[in-house]
C-alpha positions in Angstrom: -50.0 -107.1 18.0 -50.6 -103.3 18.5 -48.1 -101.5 20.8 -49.4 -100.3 23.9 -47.9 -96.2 22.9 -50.0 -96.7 19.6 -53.6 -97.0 21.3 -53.1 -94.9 24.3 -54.7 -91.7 24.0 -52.8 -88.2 25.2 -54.5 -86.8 28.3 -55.8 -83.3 27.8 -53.4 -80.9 30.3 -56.7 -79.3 32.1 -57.5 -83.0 32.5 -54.4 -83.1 34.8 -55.2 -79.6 36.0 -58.6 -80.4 36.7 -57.6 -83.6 38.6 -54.9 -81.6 40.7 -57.9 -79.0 41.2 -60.4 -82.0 42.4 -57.9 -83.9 44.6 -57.0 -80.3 46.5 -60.4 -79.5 47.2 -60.8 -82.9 48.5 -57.7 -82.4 50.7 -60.0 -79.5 51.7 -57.5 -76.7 50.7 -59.7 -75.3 48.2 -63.6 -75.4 48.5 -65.6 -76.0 45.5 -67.4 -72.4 46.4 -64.0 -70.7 46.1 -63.5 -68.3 43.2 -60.7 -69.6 40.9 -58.6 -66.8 41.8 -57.7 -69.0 44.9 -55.9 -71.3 42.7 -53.2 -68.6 42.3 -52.2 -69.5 46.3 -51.7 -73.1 45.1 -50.1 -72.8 42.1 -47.2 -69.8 42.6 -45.4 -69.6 39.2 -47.7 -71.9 37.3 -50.5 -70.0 38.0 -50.1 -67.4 35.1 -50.1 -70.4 32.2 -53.4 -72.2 33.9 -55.0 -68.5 34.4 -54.4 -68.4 30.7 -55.4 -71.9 29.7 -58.5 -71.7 31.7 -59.4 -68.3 30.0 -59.1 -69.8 26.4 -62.1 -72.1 28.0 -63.8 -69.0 28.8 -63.2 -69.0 32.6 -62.2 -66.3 34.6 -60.7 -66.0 37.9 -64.7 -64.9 39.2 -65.9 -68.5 38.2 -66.0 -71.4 41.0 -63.9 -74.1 41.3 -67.1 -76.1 41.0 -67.6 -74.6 37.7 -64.0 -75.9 36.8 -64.6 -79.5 38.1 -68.2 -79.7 36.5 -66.0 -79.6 33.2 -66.5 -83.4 30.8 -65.0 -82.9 28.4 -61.4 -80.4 27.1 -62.4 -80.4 24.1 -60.5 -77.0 21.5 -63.1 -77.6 18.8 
């Protein structure tokens, strides 16, 4: 029998991030028009480590939060 922490796969963090992203704008807080930029309101002190994570993805604060949620796949190939 294979353990349950053997076949369960880590989740990506923008995964989470998107997720957190997708959930607020269907709170209606963000819009998926907004400019990512807006995130920073949301997110306070965090906002500096996703404003660098999302620009390793090549996204920058100008780019939608649509653009962010259209996102499949994390993959850092």
């Amino acid at each position: 029998m294979v353990e349950n922490s053997m076949t369960q796969q880590v989740t990506h963090p923008m995964v989470k991030f998107q997720r957190q992203v997708r959930s607020r704008v269907e709170s209606n807080l963000l819009k998926p028009t907004d400019r990512l930029w807006k995130i920073a309101l949301l997110y306070g002190d965090e906002w500096p480590h996703w404003k660098q994570e999302l620009a390793e993805f090549g996204f920058t604060t100008q780019d939608t939060v649509g653009d962010l949620l259209k996102v499949e796949a994390w993959d850092e190939d």
